[in-house]
C-alpha positions as CSV (number, residue, x, y, z in Angstrom):
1,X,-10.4,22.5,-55.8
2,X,-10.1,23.8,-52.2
3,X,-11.0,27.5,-51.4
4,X,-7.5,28.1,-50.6
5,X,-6.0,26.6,-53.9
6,X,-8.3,29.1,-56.2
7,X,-7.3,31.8,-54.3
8,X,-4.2,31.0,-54.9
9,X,-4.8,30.6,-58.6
10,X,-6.9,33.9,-58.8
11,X,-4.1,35.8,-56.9
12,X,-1.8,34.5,-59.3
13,X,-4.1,35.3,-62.5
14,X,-4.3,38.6,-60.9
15,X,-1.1,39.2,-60.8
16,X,-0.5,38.1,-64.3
17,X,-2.4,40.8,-66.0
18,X,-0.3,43.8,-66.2
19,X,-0.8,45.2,-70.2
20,X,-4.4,46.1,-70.0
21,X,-5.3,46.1,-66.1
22,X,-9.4,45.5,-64.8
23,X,-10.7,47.4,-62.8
24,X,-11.1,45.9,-59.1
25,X,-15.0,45.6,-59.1
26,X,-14.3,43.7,-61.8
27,X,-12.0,41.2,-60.4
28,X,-13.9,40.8,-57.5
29,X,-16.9,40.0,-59.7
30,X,-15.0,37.2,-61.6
31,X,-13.7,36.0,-58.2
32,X,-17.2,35.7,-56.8
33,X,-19.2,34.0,-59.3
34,X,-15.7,31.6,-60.0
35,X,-16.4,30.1,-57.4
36,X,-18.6,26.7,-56.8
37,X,-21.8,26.6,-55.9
38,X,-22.5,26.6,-52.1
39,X,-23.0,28.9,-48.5
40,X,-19.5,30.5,-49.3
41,X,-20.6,32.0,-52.7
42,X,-23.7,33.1,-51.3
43,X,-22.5,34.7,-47.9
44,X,-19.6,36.4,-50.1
45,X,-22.6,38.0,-52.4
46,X,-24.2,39.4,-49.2
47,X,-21.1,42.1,-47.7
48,X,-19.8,43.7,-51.1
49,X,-16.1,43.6,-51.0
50,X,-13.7,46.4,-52.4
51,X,-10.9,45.0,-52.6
52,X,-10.1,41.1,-54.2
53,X,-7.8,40.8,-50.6
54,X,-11.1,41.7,-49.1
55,X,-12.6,39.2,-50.9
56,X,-10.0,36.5,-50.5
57,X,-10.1,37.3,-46.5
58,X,-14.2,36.8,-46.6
59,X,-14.2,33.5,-48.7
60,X,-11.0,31.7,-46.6
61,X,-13.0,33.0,-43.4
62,X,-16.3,32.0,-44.8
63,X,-15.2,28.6,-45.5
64,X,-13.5,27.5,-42.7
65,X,-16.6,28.4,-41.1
66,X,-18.6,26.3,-43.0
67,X,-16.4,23.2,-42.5
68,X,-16.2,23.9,-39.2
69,X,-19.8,23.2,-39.0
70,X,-19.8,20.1,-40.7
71,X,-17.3,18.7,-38.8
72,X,-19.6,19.7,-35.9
73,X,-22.8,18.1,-37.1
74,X,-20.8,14.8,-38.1
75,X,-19.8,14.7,-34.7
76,X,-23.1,15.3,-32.9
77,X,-24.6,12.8,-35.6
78,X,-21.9,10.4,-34.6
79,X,-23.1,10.7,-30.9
80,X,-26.7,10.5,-31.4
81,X,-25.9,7.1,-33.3
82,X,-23.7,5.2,-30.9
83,X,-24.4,2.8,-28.9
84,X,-26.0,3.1,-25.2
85,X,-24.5,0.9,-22.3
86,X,-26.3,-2.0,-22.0
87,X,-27.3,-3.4,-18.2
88,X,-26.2,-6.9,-17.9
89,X,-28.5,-8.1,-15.1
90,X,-31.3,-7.2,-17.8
91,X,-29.4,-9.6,-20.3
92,X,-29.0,-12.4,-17.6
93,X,-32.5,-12.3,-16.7
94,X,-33.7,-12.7,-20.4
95,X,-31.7,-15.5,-20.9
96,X,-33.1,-17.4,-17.6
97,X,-36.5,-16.9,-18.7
98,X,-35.9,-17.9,-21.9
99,X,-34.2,-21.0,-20.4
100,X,-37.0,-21.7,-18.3
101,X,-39.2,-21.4,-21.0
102,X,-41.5,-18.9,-19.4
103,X,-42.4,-17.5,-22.0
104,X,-46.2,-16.3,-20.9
105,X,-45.2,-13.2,-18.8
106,X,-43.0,-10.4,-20.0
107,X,-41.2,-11.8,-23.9
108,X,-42.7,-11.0,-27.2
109,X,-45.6,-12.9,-26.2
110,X,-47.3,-9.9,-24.4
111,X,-47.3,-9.1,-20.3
112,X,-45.5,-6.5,-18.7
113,X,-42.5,-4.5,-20.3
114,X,-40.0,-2.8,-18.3
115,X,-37.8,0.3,-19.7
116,X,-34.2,-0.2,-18.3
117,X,-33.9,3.3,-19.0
118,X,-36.5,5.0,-16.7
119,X,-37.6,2.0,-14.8
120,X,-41.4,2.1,-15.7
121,X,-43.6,-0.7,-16.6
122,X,-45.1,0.8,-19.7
123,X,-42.8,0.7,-22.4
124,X,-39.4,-0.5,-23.6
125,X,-36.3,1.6,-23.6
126,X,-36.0,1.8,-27.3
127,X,-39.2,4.4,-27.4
128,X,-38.5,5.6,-23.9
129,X,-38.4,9.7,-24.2
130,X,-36.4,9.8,-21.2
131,X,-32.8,11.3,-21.1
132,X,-30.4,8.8,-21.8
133,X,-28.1,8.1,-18.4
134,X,-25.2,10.1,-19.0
135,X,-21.9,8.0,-17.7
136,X,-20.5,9.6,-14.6
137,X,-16.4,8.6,-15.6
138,X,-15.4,8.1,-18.9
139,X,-11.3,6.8,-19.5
């Protein structure tokens, strides 16, 4: 159930009790620890609300925080997992050599590795701690 739907529910509840009415401490007591485990329960424990609008205010703000944030980390997960450009001249000259058959410098035999990301002998691209190059016009 979504935070809005058992406010809805708890206002309606609310509403509902008219013969023998609780006190609001009360209500916002039940509200607060009806609600599922998680960072909205907890930050709603932390301010001490008054009122159960108070506490209806807090928990819809609360959450949409929360998925705010999520939707935030998916998204800058998303980017650190996609794919980098690839340089096609780097592609063409694998395939010659491999063609050629020299295979004794540079390949997976050993020799001299060059990182198409920062240019330098030393290592390949896939361990290279440099920046990734950031395109300059993206449609």
């Amino acid at each position: 159930m979504s935070m809005r739907d058992y406010v809805q529910k708890t206002r309606h509840l609310a509403s509902c009790i008219v013969a023998k009415p609780i006190d609001m401490a009360s209500q916002v007591h039940v509200f607060v620890f009806g609600m599922r485990e998680g960072i909205t329960r907890y930050c709603l424990t932390r301010p001490e609300p008054s009122t159960l609008e108070e506490a209806f205010a807090l928990a819809l703000c609360e959450d949409y925080v929360v998925a705010s944030s999520y939707a935030r980390a998916l998204s800058a997960t998303a980017r650190e997992s996609a794919t980098e450009p690839m340089e096609i001249d780097a592609i063409d000259a694998s395939n010659s050599r491999q063609r050629n058959g020299s295979r004794g410098s540079g390949g997976r035999n050993g020799g001299s590795l060059t990182c198409f990301r920062c240019r330098k002998s030393v290592h390949r691209a896939a361990v290279c701690r440099a920046p990734a190059p950031v395109l300059a016009h993206v449609d």
